[in-house]
MARLOVO-822264 format. One record per atom (N, C-alpha, C, O): residue in three letters; x, y, z. Coordinates in steps of 0.2 Angstrom, whole numbers, plus 5000, padded with zeros to 4 digits. Layout:
BEGIN
alaXYZ...
***
This chain:
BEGIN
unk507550344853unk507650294848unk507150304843unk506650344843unk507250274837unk506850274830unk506150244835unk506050234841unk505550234829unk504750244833unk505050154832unk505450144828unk504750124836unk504750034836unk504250014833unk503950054830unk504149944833unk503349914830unk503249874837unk503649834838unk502849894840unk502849854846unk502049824844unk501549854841unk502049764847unk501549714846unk501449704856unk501849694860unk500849704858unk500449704865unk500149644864unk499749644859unk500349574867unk499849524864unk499349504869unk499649464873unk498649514871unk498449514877unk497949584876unk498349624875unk497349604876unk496949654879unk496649644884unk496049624884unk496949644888unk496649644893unk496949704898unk497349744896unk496749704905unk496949774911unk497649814908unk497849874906unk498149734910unk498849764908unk499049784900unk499549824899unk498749764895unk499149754887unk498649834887unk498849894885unk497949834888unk497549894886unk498049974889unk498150024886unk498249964896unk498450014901unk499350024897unk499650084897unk499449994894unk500250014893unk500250024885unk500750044882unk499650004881unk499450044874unk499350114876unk499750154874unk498750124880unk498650194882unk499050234885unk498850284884unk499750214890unk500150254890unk500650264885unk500750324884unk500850214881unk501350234877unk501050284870unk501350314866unk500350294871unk499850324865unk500150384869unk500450424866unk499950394877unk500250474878unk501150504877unk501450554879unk501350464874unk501950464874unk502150474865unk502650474862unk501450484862unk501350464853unk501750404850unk501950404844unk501850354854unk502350294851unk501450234850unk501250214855unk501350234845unk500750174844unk500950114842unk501350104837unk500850074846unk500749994846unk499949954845unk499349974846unk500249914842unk499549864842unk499449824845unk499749774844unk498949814849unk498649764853unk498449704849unk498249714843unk498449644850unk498149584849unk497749534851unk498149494852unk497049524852unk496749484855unk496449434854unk496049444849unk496449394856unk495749314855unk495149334855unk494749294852unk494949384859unk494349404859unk494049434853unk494349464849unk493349424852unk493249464842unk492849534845unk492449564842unk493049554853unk492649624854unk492949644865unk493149604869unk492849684864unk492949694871unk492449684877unk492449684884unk491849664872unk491349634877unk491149554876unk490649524877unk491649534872unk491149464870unk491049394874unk490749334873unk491549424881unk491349344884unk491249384893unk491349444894unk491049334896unk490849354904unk491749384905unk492249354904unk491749444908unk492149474910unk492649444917unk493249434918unk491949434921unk492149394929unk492049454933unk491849504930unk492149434939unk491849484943unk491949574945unk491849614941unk492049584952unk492349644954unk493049644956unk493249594958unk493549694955unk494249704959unk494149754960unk493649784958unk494649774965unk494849824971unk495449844967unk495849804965unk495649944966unk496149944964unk496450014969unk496250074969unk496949974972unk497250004975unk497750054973unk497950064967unk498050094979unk498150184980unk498950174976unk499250214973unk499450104978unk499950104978unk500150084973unk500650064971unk499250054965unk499750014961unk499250024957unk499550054953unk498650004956unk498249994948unk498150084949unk498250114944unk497950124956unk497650184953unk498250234952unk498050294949unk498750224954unk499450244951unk499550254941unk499650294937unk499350184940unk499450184932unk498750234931unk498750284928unk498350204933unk497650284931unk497750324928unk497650344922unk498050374935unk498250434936unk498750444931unk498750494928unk499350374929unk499750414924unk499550404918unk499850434914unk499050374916unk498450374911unk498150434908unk498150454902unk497950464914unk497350504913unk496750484914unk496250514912unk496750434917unk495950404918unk495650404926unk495250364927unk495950444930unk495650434936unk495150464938unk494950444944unk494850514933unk494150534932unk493750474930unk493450444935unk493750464923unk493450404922unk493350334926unk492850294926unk493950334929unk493750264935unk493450304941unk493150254944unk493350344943unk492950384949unk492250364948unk491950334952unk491950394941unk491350404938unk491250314938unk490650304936unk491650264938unk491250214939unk491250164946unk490950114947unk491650204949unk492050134956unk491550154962unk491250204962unk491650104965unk490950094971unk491550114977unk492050064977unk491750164982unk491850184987unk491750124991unk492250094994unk491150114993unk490650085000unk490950024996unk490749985000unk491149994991unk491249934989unk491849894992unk491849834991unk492349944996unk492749925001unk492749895007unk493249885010unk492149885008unk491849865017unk491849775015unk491849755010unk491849745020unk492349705023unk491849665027unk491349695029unk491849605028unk491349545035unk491749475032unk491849445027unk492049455038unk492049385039unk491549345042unk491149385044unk491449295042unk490849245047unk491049185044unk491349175039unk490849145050unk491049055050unk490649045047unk490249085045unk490548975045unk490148945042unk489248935046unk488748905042unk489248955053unk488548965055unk488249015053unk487649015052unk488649065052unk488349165048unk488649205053unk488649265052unk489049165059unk489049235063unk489749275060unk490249255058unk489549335060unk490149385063unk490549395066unk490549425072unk491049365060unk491849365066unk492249445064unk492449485069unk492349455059unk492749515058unk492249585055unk491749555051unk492149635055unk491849685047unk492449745048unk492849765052unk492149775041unk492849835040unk492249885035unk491949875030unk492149935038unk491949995036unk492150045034unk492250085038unk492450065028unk492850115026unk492750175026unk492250205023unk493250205030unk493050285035unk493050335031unk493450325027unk492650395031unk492450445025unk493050465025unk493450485029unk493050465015unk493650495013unk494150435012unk494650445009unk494050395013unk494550325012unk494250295005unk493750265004unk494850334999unk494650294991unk495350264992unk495750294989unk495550214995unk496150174995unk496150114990unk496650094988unk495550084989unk495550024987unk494750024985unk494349984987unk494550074980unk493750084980unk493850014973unk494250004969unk493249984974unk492749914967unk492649934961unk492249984959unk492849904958unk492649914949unk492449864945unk492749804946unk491949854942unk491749784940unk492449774934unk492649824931unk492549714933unk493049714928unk492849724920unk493249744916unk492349694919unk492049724914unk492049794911unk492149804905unk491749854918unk491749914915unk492449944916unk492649994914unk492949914919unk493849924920unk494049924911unk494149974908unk493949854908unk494149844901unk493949874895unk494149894890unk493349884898unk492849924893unk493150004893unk493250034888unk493250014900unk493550074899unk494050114895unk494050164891unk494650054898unk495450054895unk495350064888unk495750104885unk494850034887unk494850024878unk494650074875unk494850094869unk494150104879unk493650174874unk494350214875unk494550224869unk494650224879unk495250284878unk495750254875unk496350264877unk495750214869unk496250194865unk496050224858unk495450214855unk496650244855unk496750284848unk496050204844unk496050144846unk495650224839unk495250184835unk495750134832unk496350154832unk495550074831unk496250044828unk496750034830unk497250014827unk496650044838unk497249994841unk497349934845unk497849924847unk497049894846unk496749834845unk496349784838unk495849804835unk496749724839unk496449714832unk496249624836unk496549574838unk495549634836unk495249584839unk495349514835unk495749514831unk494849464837unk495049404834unk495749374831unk495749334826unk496349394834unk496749384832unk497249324840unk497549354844unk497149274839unk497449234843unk498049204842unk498049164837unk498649214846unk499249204845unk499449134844unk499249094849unk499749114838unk499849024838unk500549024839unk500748974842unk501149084835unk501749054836unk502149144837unk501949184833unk502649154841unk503149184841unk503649174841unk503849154847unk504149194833unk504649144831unk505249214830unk505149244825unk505749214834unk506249264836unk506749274827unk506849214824unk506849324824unk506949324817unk507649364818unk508049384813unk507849374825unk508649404825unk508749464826unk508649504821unk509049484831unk509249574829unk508649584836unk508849634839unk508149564838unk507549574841unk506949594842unk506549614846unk507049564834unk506449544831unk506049494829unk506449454827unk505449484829unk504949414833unk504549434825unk504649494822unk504249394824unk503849374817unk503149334823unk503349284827unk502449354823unk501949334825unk501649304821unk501649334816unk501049234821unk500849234818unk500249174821unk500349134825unk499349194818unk499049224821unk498249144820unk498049144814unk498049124823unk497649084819unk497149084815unk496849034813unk496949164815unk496549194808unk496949194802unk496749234798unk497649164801unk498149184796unk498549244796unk499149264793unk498149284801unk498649364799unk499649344802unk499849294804unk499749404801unk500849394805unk500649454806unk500049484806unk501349494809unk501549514811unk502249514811unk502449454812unk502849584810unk503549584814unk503249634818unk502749664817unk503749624824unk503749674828unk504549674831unk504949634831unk504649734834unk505349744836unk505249734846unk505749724851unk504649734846unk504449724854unk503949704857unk503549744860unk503849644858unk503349604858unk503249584864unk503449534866unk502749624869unk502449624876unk501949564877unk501349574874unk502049534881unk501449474882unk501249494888unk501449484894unk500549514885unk500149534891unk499649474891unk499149484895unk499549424887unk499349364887unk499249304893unk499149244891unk499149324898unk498949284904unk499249244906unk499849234906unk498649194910unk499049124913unk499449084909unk500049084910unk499249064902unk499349014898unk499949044893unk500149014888unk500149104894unk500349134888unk501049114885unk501549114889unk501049084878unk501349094874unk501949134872unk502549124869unk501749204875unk502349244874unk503149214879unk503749214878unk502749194884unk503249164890unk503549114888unk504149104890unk503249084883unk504049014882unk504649044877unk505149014876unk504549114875unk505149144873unk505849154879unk506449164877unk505549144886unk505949184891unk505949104896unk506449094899unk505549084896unk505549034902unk505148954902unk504748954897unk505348904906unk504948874904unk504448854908unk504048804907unk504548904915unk504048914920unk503348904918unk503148944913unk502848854921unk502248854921unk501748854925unk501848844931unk501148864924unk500848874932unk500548794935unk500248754932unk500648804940unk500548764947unk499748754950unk499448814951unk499248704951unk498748694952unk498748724958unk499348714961unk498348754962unk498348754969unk497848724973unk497748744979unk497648684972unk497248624976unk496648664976unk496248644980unk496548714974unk495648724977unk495248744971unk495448774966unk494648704971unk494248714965unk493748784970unk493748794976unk493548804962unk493048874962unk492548874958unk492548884952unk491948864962unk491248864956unk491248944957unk491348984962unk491148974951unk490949044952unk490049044952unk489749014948unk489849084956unk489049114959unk488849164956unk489249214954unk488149174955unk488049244952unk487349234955unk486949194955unk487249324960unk486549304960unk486149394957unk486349454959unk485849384954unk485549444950unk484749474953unk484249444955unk484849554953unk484349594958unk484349584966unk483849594968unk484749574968unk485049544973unk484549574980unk484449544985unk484349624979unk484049664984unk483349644983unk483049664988unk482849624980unk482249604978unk482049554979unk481649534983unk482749514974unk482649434974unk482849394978unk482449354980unk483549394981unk483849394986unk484049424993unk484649414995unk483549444996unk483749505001unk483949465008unk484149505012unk484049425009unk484349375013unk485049375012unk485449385016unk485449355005unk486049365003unk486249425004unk486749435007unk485849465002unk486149545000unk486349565007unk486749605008unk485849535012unk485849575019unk486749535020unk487249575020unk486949475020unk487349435021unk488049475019unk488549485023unk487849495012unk488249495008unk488649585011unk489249595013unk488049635012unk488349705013unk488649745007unk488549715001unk488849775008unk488949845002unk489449795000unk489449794994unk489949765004unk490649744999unk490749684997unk490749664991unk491049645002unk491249595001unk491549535009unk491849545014unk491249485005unk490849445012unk491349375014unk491149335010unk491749355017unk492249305015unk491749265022unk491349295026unk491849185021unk491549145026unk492049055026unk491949035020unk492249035029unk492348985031unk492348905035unk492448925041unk492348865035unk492148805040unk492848815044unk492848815050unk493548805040unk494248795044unk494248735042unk494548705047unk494048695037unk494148635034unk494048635026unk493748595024unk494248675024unk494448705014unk493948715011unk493848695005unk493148745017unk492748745012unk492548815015unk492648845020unk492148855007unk492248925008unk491648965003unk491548934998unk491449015004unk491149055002unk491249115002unk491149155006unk491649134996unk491749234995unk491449244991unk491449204986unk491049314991unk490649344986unk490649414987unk490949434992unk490449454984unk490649514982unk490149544979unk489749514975unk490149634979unk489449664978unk489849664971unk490449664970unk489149674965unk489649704959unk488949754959unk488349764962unk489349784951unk488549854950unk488049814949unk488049754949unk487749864947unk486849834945unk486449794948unk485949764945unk486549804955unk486149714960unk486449684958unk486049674953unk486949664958unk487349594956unk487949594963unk488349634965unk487749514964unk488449494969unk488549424966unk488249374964unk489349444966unk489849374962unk490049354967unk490149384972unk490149274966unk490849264971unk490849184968unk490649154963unk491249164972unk491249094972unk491249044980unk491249064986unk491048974977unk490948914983unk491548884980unk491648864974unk492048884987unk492548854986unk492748794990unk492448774994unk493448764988unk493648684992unk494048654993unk494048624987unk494348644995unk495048584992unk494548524988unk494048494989unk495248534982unk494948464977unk495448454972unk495648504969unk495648384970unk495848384962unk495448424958unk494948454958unk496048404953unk495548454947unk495148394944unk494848414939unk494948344945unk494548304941unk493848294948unk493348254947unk494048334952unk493348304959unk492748284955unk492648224956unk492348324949unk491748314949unk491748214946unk491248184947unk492548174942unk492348134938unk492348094947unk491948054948unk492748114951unk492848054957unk492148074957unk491748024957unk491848124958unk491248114962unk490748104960unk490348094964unk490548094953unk490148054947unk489548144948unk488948144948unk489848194947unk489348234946unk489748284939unk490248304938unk488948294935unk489048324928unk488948414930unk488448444931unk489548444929unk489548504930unk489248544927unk489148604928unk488948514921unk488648564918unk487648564921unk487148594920unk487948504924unk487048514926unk486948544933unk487348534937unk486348594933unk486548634940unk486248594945unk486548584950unk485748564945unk485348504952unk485948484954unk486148504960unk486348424951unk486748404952unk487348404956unk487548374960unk487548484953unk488148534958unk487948554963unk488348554968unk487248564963unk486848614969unk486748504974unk487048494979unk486548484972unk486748404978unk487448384981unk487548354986unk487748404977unk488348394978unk488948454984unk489448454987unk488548494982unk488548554986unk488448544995unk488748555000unk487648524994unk487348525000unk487448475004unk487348475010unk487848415000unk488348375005unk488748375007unk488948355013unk489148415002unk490048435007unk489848485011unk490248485016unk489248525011unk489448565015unk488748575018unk488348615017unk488648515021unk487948485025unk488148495033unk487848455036unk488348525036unk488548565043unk488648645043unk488848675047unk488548675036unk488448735037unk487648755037unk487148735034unk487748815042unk486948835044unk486348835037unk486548845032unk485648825039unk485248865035unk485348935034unk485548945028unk485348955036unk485649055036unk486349065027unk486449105023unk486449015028unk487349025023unk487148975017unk487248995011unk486848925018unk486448875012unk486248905005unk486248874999unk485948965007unk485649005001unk486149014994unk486149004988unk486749055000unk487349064995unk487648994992unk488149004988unk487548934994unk487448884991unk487048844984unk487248794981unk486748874984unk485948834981unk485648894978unk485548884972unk485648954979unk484948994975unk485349024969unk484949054965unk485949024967unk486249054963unk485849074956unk485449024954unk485949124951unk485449144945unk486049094941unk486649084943unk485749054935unk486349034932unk486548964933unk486248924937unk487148964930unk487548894931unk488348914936unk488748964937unk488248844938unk488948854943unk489348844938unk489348784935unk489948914935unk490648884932unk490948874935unk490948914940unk491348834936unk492048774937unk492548824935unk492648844929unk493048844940unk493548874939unk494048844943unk493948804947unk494748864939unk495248824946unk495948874944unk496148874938unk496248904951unk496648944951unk497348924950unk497448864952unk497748954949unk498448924945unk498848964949unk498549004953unk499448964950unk500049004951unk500648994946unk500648934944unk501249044944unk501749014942unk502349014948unk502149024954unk502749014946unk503248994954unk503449044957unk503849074953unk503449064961unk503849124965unk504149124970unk504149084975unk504649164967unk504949234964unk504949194956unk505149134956unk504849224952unk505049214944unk505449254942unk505249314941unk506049254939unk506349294934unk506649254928unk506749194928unk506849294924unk507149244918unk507849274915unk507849334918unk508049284913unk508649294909unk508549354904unk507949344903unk508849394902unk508549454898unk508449444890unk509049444887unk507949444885unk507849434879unk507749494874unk507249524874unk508149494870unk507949544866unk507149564863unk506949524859unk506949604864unk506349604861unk505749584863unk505249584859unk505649544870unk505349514873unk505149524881unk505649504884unk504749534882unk504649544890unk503849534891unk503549514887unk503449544899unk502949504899unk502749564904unk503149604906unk501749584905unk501749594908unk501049574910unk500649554906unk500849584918unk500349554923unk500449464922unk500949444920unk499849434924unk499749374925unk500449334920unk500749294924unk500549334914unk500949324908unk501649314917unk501849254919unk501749374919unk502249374921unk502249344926unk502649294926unk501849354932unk501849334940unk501149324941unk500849374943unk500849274938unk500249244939unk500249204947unk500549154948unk499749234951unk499549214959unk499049214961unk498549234958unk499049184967unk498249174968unk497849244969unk498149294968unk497349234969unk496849304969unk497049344977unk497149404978unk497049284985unk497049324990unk497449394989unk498049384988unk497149464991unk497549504991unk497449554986unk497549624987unk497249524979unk496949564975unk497549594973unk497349654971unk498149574971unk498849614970unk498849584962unk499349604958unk498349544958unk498449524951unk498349594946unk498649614942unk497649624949unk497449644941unk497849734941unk497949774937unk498149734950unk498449804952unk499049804948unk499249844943unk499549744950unk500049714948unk500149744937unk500649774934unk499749714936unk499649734929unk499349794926unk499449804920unk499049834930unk499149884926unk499749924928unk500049954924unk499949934935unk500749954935unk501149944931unk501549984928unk501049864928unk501849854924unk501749874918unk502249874914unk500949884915unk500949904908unk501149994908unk501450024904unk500850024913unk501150084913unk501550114915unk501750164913unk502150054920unk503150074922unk503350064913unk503650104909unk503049984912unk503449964904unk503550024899unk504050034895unk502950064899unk502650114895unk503250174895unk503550194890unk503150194902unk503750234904unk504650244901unk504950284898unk504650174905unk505350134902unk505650144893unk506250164891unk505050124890unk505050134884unk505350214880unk505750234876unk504750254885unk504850314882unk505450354885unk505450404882unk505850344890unk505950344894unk506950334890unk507350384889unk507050274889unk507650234888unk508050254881unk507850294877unk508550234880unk508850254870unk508650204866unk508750204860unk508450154870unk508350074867unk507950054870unk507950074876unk507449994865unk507449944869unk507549884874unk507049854877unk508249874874unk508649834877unk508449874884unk508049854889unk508749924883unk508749964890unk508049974895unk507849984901unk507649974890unk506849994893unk506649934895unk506249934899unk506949864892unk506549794896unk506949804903unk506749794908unk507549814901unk507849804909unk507749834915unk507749804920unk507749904914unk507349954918unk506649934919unk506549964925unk505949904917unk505649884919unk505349844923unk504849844927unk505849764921unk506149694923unk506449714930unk506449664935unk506749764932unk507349764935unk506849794940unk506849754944unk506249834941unk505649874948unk505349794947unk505649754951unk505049764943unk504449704942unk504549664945unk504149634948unk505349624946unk505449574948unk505049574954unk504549544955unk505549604958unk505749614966unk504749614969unk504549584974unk504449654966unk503949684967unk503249634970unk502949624974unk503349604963unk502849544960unk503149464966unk502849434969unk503649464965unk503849404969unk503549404976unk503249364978unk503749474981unk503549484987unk502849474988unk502649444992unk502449514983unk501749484981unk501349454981unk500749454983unk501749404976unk501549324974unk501549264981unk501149224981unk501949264984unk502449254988unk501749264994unk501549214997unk501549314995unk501249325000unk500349294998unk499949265002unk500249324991unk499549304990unk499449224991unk499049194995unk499949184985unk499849114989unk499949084995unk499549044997unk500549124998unk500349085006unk499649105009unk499349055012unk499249165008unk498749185009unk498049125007unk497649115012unk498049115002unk497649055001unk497748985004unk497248955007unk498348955003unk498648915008unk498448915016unk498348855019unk498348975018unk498048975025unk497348965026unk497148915030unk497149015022unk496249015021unk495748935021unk495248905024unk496448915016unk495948845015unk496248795020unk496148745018unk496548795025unk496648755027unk496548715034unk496248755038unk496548665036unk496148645041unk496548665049unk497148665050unk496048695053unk496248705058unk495548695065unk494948705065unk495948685070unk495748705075unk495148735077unk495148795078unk494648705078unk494148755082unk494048795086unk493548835086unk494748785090unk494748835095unk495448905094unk495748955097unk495648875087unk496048905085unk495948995085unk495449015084unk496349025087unk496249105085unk496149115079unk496449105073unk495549165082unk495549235074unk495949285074unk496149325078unk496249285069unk496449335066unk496449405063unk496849435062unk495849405062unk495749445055unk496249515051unk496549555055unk496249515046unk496849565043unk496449645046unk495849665048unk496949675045unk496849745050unk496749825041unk497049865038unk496149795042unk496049835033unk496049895036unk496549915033unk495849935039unk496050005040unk497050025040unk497250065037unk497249985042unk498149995043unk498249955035unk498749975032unk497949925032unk498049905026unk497949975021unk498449995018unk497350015022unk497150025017unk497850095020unk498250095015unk498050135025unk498450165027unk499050155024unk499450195021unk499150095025unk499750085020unk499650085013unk500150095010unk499250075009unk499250105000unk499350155000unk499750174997unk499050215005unk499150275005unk499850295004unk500150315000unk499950265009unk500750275011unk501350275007unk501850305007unk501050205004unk501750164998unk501550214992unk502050234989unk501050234990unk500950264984unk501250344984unk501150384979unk501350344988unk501750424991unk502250424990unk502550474986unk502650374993unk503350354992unk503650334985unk504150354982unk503050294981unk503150294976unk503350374973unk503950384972unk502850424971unk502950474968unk503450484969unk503950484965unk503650514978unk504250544979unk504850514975unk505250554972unk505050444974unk505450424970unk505650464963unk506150494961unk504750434961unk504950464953unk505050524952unk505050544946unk505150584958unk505150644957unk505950674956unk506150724953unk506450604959unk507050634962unk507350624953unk507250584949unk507850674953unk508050664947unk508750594947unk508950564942
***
């Protein structure tokens, strides 16, 4: 096909990862972002990129060096405990197991981005309207004034994204649980009670009545996570507490979850910082939509799900580096949305599909004497191995 103007709307994992593949293919596209820099707002925490799906697009990158050189291995290891402290589940990742090694997401974006051609991302540039001009061609146009045509216009643009109402009217769904996000900094000095708690990885704890504590090692002595719960999205106005002030959250805290041990209370209360207010969304699954010229969608944009599982940010760099493929791959691009639309649907649904039931469970009220279960992360992590195997061989077969 003639070279495209393809427009990437979204810098983020997915929109950076399929700029940089189609650069190895010398087809240059432009990124578009709200952001005025690749570091200019809190990033969020750590992810896990597994063998069958983020470190797949890597490797077809060329970047599996440069994710080596920053991912935390031991960042794989695993502890469940009740809300007393004890120790119900752990998971130690056995030498030689890089199935699913930790990346702060921050040094993941920063990455993607230094291995992009100069000038391909053109920051500050926040998407207000994409208006189809015919033929499959979209006219962008941007709230600093600038436009844009493009002949292919990928919305890598998120939860909320705008590119999506070209194709659907699907939107995302509250999932009943609020998220303060925690930060606690030098964590081995300052907090060495957590850090013992916390472990090299990451430390999930629950009551069995939707309230919860996950956090996570990141680099530099820092562990993220969140205090979680069921609640409207308005809890703090029913509860007359001002979120932005921290005593406040931190009282409000120590009541709802005033039957969890002294020992777990810390990761309540001593956090560095303010508790952000977060609250997680899903769009509906399975999603697909009808086929549009000139338009397609990739990671959260697409199949936005709860976090359990960790299948979001993997999800999205796959789809930006299959889209990538497809493109260079196709005689058109009619052809290249549907070959990539046509692996994504099926994929991301079963995914979605299982991350929300997954949250659903976590938070929900049970039994005391209810059985543990806990997930079998060694057969897990066996199976990335496994699927990402399978994968190549496919892509091998002519």
């Amino acid at each position: 096909m003639t070279t495209p103007r393809i427009a990437i709307v979204g810098g983020g994992p997915a929109g950076l990862m399929c700029a940089r593949v189609l650069q190895g293919y010398d087809i240059q596209p432009t990124v578009y972002d709200a952001d005025t820099a690749v570091d200019s707002r809190d990033p969020g925490g750590t992810l896990d990129l597994h063998a069958d799906a983020g470190q797949i697009a890597l490797e077809d990158a060329g970047l599996m060096d440069a994710f080596r050189a920053l991912a935390r291995v031991e960042g794989q290891a695993k502890s469940r405990r009740d809300h007393h402290g004890t120790v119900l589940a752990e998971f130690t990742p056995a030498e030689g197991d890089d199935a699913a090694p930790e990346i702060d997401r921050g040094q993941l974006r920063t990455m993607l981005y230094e291995h992009l051609r100069p000038g391909t991302v053109a920051w500050g540039h926040k998407l207000l309207h994409a208006t189809p001009q015919g033929g499959g061609t979209h006219r962008l146009e941007f709230a600093n004034g600038a436009s844009a045509e493009a002949d292919l216009v990928i919305g890598a643009d998120g939860a909320w994204s705008p590119v999506r109402r070209l194709l659907t009217a699907a939107v995302p769904q509250y999932l009943g649980v609020c998220f303060l996000d925690a930060r606690f900094d030098d964590v081995d000095t300052r907090h060495p009670e957590i850090a013992a708690i916390v472990g090299d990885g990451h430390m999930f704890s629950s009551d069995g009545d939707g309230r919860a504590v996950i956090v996570q090692r990141n680099s530099n002595g820092v562990v993220r996570g969140y205090v979680a719960f069921r609640a409207e999205l308005d809890w703090h106005v029913t509860a007359g507490v001002d979120i932005t002030d921290r005593e406040a959250v931190r009282s409000f805290l120590l009541r709802e979850f005033s039957h969890w041990s002294a020992l777990m209370r810390p990761l309540l209360t001593d956090i560095d910082g303010d508790y952000v207010p977060r609250s997680f969304w899903a769009l509906p699954a399975p999603l697909t939509w009808n086929h549009v010229p000139g338009v397609t969608l990739i990671g959260d944009a697409a199949h936005l799900m709860a976090p359990f599982g960790g299948h979001g940010t993997n999800l999205a760099l796959l789809d930006g580096a299959e889209l990538a493929h497809a493109i260079h791959k196709e005689n058109n691009l009619d052809d290249a949305i549907t070959r990539y639309e046509t692996a994504m649907f099926p994929r991301s649904a079963e995914l979605a599909v299982s991350s929300n039931t997954a949250l659903t469970r976590f938070f929900a009220t049970t039994s005391p004497d209810t059985p543990h279960l806990p997930p079998d992360h060694a057969r897990e992590h066996e199976n990335y191995q496994t699927r990402a195997a399978e994968y190549r061989r496919r892509q091998q077969k002519p």
